[in-house]
C-alpha positions in Angstrom: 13.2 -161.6 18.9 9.5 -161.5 20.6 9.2 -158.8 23.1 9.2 -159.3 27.2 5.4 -159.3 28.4 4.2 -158.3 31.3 0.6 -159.7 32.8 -1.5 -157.7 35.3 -3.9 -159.0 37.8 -6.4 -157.3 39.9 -7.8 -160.3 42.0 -11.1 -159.9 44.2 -13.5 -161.8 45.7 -16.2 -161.8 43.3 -14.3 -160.1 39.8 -10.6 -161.0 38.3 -9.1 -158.2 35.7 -6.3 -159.2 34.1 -4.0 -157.8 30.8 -1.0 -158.5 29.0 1.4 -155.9 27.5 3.9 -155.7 25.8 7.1 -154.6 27.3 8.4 -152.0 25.2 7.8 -148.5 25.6 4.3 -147.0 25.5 2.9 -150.7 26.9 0.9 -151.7 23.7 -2.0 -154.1 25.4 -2.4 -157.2 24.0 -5.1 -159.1 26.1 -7.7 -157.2 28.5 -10.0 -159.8 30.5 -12.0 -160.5 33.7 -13.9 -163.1 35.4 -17.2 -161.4 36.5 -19.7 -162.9 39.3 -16.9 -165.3 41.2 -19.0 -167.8 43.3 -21.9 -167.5 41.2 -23.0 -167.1 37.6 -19.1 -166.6 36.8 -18.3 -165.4 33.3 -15.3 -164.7 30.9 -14.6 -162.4 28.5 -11.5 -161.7 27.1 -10.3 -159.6 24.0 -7.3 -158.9 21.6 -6.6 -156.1 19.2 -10.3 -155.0 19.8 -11.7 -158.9 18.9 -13.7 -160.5 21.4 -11.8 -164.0 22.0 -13.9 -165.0 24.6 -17.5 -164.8 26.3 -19.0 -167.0 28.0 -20.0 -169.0 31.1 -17.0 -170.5 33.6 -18.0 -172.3 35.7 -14.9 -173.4 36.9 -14.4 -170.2 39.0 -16.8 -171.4 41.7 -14.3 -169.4 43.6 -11.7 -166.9 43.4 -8.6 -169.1 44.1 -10.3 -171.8 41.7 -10.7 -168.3 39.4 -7.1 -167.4 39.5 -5.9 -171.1 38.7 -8.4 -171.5 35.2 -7.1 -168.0 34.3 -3.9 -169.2 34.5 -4.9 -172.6 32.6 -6.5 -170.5 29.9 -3.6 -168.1 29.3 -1.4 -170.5 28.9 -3.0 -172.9 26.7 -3.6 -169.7 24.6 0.1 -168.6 24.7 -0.5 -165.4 26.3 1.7 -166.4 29.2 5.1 -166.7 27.2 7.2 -164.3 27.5 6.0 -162.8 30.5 8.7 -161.4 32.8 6.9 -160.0 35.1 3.3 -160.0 37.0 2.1 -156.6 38.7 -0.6 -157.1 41.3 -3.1 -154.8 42.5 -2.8 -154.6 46.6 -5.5 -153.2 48.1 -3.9 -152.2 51.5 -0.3 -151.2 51.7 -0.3 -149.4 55.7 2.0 -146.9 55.8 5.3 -148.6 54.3 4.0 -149.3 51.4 4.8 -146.2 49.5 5.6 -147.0 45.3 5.7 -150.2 43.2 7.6 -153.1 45.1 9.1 -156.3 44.5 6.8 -159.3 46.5 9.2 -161.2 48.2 8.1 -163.5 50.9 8.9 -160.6 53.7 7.1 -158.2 51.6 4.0 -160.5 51.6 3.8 -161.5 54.9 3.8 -157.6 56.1 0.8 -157.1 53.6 -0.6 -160.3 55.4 -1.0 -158.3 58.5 -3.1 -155.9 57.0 -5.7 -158.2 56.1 -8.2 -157.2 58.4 -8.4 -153.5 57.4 -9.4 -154.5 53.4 -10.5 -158.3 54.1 -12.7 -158.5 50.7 -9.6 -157.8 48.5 -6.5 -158.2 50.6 -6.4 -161.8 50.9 -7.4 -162.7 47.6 -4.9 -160.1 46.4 -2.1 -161.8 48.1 -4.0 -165.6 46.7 -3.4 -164.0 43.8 0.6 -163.2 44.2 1.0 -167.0 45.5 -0.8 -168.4 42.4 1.3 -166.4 40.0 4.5 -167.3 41.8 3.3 -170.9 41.0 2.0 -171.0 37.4 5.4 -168.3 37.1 8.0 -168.6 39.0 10.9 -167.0 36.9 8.4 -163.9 36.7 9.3 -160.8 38.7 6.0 -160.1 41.0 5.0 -156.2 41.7 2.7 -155.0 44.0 1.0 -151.7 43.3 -0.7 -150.2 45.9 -4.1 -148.4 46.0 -3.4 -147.0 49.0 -0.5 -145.2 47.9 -1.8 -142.5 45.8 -3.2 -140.8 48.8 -0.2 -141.1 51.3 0.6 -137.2 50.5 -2.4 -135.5 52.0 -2.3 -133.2 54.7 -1.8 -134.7 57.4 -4.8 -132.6 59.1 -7.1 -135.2 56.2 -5.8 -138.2 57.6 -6.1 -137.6 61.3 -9.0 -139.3 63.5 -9.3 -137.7 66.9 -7.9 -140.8 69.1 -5.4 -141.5 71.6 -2.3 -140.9 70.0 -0.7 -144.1 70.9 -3.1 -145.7 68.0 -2.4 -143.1 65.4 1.7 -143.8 65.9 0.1 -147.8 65.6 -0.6 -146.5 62.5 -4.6 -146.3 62.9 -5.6 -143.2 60.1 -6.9 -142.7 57.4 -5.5 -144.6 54.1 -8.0 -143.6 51.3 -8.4 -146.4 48.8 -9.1 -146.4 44.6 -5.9 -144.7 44.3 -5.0 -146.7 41.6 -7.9 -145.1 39.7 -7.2 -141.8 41.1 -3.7 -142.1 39.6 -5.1 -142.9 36.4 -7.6 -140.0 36.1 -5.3 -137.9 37.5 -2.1 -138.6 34.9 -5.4 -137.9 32.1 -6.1 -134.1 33.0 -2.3 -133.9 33.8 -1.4 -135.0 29.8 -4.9 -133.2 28.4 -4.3 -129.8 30.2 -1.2 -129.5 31.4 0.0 -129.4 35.4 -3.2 -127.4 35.9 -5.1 -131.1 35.8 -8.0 -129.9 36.5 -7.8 -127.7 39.2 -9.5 -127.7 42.4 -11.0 -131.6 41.2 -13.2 -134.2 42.7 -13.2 -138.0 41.4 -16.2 -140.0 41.8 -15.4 -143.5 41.4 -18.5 -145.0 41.7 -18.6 -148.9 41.4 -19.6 -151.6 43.1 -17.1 -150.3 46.1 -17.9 -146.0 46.1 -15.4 -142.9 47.2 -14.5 -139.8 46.3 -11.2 -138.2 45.8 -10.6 -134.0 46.0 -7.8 -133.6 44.1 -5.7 -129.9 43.3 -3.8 -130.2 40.4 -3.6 -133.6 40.6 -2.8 -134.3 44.2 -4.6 -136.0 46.2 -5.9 -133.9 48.9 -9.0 -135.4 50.6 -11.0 -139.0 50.4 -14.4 -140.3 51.8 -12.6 -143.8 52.5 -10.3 -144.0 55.7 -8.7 -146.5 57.6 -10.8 -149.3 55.9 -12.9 -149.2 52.7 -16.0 -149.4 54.4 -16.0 -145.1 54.8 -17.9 -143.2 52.8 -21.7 -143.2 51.1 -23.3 -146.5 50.5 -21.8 -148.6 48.2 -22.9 -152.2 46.4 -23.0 -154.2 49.6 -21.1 -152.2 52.2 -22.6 -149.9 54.4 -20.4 -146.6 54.2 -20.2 -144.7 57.2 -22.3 -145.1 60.5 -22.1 -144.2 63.9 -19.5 -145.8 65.4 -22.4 -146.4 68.3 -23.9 -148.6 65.7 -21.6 -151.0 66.1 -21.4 -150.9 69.7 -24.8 -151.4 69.8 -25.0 -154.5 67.4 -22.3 -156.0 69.9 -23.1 -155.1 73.2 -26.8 -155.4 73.3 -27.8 -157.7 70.1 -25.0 -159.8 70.8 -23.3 -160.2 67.3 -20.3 -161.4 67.1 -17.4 -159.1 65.5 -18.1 -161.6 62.6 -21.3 -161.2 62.5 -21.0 -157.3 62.4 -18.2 -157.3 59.7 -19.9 -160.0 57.6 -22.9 -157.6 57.5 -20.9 -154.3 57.0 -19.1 -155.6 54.1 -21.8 -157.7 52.3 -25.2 -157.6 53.4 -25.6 -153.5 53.9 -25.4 -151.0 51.2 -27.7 -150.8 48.3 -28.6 -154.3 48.6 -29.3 -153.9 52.5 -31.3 -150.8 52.0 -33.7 -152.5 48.8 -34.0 -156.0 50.1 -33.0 -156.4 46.2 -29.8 -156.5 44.8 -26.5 -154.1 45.5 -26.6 -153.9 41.1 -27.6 -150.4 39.9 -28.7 -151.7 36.6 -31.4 -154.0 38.7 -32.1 -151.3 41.3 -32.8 -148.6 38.2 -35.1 -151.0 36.6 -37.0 -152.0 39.9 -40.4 -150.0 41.0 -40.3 -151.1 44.4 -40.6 -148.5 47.1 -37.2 -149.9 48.7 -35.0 -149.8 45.7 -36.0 -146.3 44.9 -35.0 -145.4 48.3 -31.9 -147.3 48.3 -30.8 -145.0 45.0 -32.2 -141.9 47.1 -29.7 -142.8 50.2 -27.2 -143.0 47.8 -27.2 -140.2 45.3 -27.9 -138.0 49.0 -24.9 -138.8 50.4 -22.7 -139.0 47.6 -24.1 -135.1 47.2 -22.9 -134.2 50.7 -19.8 -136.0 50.1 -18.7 -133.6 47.4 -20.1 -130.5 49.7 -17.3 -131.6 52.3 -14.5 -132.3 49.3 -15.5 -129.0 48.0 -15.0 -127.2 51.6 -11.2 -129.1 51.8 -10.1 -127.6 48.0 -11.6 -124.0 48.8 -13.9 -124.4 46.0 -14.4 -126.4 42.7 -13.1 -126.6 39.2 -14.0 -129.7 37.3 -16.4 -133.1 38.9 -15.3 -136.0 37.3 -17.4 -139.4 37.1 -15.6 -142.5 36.7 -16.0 -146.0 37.4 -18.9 -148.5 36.6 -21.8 -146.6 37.9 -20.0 -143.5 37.2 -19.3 -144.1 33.4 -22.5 -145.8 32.6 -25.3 -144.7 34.6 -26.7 -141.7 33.2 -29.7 -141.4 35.3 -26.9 -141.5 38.8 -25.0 -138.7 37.4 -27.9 -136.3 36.7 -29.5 -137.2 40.0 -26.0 -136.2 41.6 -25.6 -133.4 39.5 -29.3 -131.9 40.4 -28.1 -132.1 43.9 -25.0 -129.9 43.1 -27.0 -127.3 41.3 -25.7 -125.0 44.3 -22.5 -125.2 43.4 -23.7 -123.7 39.7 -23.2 -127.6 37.9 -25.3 -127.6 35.0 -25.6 -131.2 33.3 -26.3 -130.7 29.2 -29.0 -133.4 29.2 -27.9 -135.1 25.3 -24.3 -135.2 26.8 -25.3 -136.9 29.6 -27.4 -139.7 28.1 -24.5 -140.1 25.1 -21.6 -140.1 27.8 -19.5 -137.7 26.1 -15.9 -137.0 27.9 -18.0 -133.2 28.8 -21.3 -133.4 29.9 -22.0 -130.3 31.6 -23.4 -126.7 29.9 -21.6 -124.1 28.8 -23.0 -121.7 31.1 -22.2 -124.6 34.1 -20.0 -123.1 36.7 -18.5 -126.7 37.3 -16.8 -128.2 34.1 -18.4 -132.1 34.3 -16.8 -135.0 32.9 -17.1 -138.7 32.0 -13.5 -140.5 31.9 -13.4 -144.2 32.1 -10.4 -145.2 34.3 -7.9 -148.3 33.4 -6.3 -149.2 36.9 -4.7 -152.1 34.5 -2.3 -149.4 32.9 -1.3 -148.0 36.6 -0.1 -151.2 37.5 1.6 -152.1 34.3 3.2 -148.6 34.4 4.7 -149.5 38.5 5.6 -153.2 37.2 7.1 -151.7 34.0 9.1 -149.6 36.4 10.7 -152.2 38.0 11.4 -154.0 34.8 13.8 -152.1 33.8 15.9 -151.4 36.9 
């Protein structure tokens, strides 16, 4: 008899991951695949037992709902959807109910609805996403696992904003996001070293969205993102945090719409705001203009002081820990980073750094460094797994 599947999505607006395991235990993966550059030059790759099935130009995701649906298309026509029991979906925003992997039943789904507003590049396209699989699947179980979870045990002192506290009981405080891919880095140390996990630990996850994530022993302790996932440094397109006055400003006396504002806080600020470029690393590295070097200078600055206040919060620091797209491929971002945390004793070894290798700090470092590429595909086939077998 074949084995249950399960399939995993992680729907955005401009990217779709998605996997297959198998249900049995251990969660052998079968298919890994995304849809890069949604709306534009979109591509698909896809890959089995370590063969690349699939690469090339898709033009039929001229969207991300028309993405989901020739996903869907293509899975099935290659087989990859039988036997699937169950689809976990990554939700970007799960307030302060949503607490562990749950079953998305219409009630469930209209509550996440409401958050929509407080994550609106992936929220709604998340929950496209559950509608979709309920259609191309409906005798599936759906899942959602939430990246706001992870970070729902900090001190409460780390989530607090100084307001009225009629909108902190309304539940306006800080969330944190990646959690997923904090969960996954952190269940790494914890199997490598034991419940130590790195001790007094920051996560960079550094992508095309950018936080970072003090962790002791594992637990989630601090985060640069708060109520929305616009906090923090700079990220591809998004501005990281301002002055609230900003905003005032842009509404009161240049009279931009609250549409305006978010539509240029979420997608026209950031790296690509500062250069006048691109919000790509890759293209901002290569570029010698004046504005893209400044744009990397903004952003390896603050992502410095960021780890100066996580540092503060854990009383000190064990182990820095680069993850993520930027963080697991750029080379020249981590030693930039790294030559702005000399004060904290982090000493990059130079060959490590350019090869990637899982430690790429010196021996005489008094910050252990690593490079761990994160799989936020295995945290949400772990929470649907879960389920599964209930």
């Amino acid at each position: 008899m074949t084995p249950p599947r399960l399939l995993t999505l992680n729907a955005g607006s401009s990217s779709l991951k998605f996997g297959v395991y198998e249900g049995t235990p251990g969660l052998p993966l079968l298919l890994s695949g995304q849809v890069a550059g949604i709306g534009g030059a979109a591509r698909l790759r896809a890959a089995a037992n370590g063969a690349v099935l699939v690469d090339k130009a898709w033009p039929d995701a001229s969207g991300p709902e028309e993405a989901l649906a020739a996903v869907y298309t293509w899975l099935a026509d290659q087989g990859w959807t039988d036997g699937v029991i169950a689809v976990g979906h990554r939700i970007v925003h799960g307030g302060r109910d949503f607490l562990r992997p749950t079953v998305l039943t219409g009630a469930v789904t209209a509550r996440l609805a409401d958050l929509a507003s407080l994550a609106p590049l992936h929220q709604p396209f998340n929950l496209r996403g559950v509608e979709i699989a309920v259609r191309h699947l409906p005798g599936a179980l759906q899942v959602g696992v939430f990246d706001t979870a992870f970070h729902a045990q900090q001190p409460e002192v780390a989530r607090l904003y100084a307001l009225p506290r009629d909108l902190i009981e309304q539940g306006v405080i800080a969330y944190g996001f990646h959690g997923l891919s904090y969960d996954y880095i952190s269940g790494v140390l914890r199997a490598q070293e034991g419940p130590e996990a790195g001790g007094r630990c920051i996560v960079l996850h550094l992508g095309s969205g950018v936080s970072l994530c003090a962790l002791n022993r594992g637990r989630s302790i601090a985060t640069t993102m708060g109520f929305s996932a616009l906090e923090g440094p700079p990220m591809s397109t998004r501005s990281g945090s301002l002055d609230p006055g900003v905003v005032l400003h842009l509404i009161q006396d240049r009279a931009m719409s609250v549409t305006e504002v978010t539509d240029m806080l979420y997608n026209r600020s950031g790296l690509l705001g500062l250069s006048g470029l691109s919000g790509d690393m890759v293209t901002l590295l290569a570029s010698a203009e004046p504005n893209a070097k400044q744009a990397i200078e903004v952003y390896v600055y603050r992502i410095a002081r960021e780890i100066g206040s996580l540092t503060a919060a854990l009383g000190g620091l064990d182990t820095l820990v680069f993850t993520a797209g930027v963080g697991e491929n750029a080379a020249p971002i981590r030693h930039r980073i790294a030559e702005l945390c000399a004060w904290l004793g982090v000493r990059l070894n130079p060959e490590a750094n350019l090869a990637a290798d899982r430690q790429i700090s010196r021996a005489d470092s008094s910050v252990r460094v690593l490079v761990i590429p994160t799989d936020e595909q295995m945290v949400i086939a772990e929470g649907t797994a879960g389920l599964m077998r209930r």
